[in-house]
N, C-alpha and C positions, 0 to 999 in steps of 0.2 A: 504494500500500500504506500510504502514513503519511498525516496529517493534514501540512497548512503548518505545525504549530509542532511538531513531534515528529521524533524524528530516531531512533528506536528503536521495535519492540512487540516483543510476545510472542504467542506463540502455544501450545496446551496438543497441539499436532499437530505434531508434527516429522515434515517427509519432505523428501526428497533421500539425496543417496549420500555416506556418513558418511564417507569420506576426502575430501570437498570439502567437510563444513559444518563452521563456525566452532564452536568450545571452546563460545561460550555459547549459539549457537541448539543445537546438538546437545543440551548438557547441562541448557540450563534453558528455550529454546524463546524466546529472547533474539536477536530480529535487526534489521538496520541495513545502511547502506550500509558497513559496518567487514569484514561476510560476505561480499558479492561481493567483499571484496579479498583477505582469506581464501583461496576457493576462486580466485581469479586468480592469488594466490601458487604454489596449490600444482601452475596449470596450466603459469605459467612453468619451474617445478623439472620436470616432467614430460618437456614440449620438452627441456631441456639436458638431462635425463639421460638421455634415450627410455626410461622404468621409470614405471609407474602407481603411485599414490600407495597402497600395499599393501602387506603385508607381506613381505621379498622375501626372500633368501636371501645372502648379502655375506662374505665371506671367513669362514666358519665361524659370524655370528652371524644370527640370524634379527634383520630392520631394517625399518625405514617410512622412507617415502622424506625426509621431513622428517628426523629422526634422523639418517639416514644422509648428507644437504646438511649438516644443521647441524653433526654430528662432523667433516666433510672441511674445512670452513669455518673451525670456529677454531680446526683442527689445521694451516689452511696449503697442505690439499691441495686445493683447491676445483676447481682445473681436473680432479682425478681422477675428479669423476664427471660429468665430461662425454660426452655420447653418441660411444665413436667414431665411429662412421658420420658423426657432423656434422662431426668431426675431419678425417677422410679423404673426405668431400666437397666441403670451404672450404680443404684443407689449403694451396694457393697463397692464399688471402686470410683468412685464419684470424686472429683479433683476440683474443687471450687476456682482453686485457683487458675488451671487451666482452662474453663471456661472463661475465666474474668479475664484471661488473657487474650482468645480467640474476642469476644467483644471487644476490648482495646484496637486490637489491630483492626476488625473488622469495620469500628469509626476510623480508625486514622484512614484507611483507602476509602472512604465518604467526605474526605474535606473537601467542602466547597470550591476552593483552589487547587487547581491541578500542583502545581508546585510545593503543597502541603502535604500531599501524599507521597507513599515510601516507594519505590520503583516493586517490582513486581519478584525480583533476587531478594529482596530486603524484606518481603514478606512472609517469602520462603522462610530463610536465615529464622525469623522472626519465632515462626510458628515451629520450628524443630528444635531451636535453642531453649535452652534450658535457664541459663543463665546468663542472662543479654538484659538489658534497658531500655525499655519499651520508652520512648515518646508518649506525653501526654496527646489524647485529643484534642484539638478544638472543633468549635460549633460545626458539624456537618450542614453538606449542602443541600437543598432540596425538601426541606423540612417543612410541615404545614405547624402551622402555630396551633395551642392550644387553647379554647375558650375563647371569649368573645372579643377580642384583643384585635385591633386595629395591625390590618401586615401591610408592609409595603412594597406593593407589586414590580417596584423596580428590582427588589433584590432577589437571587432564589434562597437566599437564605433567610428562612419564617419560623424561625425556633425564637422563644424564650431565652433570655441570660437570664 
């Protein structure tokens, strides 16, 4: 798809399934290998939570599955949106931690800026190391806000701080 010296194109035809494409190919037809980690993120969050990346139903507010990772996330409750059924399947070899770590990564390849995200060797690395230093996340992109809260449409990022 690229030339040897380019690491980016555009395209004026956007297609795929818009809870798996990246802020700026969705929005401006802007893709890179930054997108497949993108939609890698949001396949990781998928598995842990068994919920498709859509807009779902969550204690009274209507959510998108990024929004709904990223609020549990750096409110502290990250193991809460884990699938029970993975729960009460592993529950004799059940690793919290490694879950908590698969969501970690799994926000960092949903940052709204391609440039924020880890190349796709560093996810690997990530997810087989043992003993490595995860990057914090910040706010993922593509987020619907929660509750009645004014969003603004210029940005794709519509998460809460």
């Amino acid at each position: 798809i690229f030339a040897r010296d380019e690491t980016e194109a555009n395209t004026m035809t956007v297609v795929g399934t818009y809870g798996y494409m990246s802020p700026e190919y969705a929005m401006h037809g802007i893709f890179s290998e930054k997108s497949d980690v993108f939609s890698f993120g949001v396949i990781i969050l998928e598995i842990v939570t068994g919920k498709r990346n859509r807009v779902f139903y969550n204690l009274n507010y209507e959510d998108s599955l990024l929004n709904y990772a990223w609020i549990n996330w750096k409110e502290g409750r990250a193991l809460e949106i884990v699938d029970p059924d993975i729960v009460d399947s592993l529950s004799s070899t059940f690793q919290p931690q490694e879950v908590l770590k698969c969501i970690q990564i799994g926000l960092l390849c949903v940052q709204e800026r391609a440039e924020n995200r880890p190349t796709m060797s560093s996810v690997v690395w990530m997810l087989g190391s043992e003993a490595t230093e995860i990057p914090q996340p910040k706010q993922p992109g593509y987020c619907i806000g929660r509750g009645p809260y004014e969003i603004d449409p210029s940005s794709s990022r519509q998460c809460e701080d």
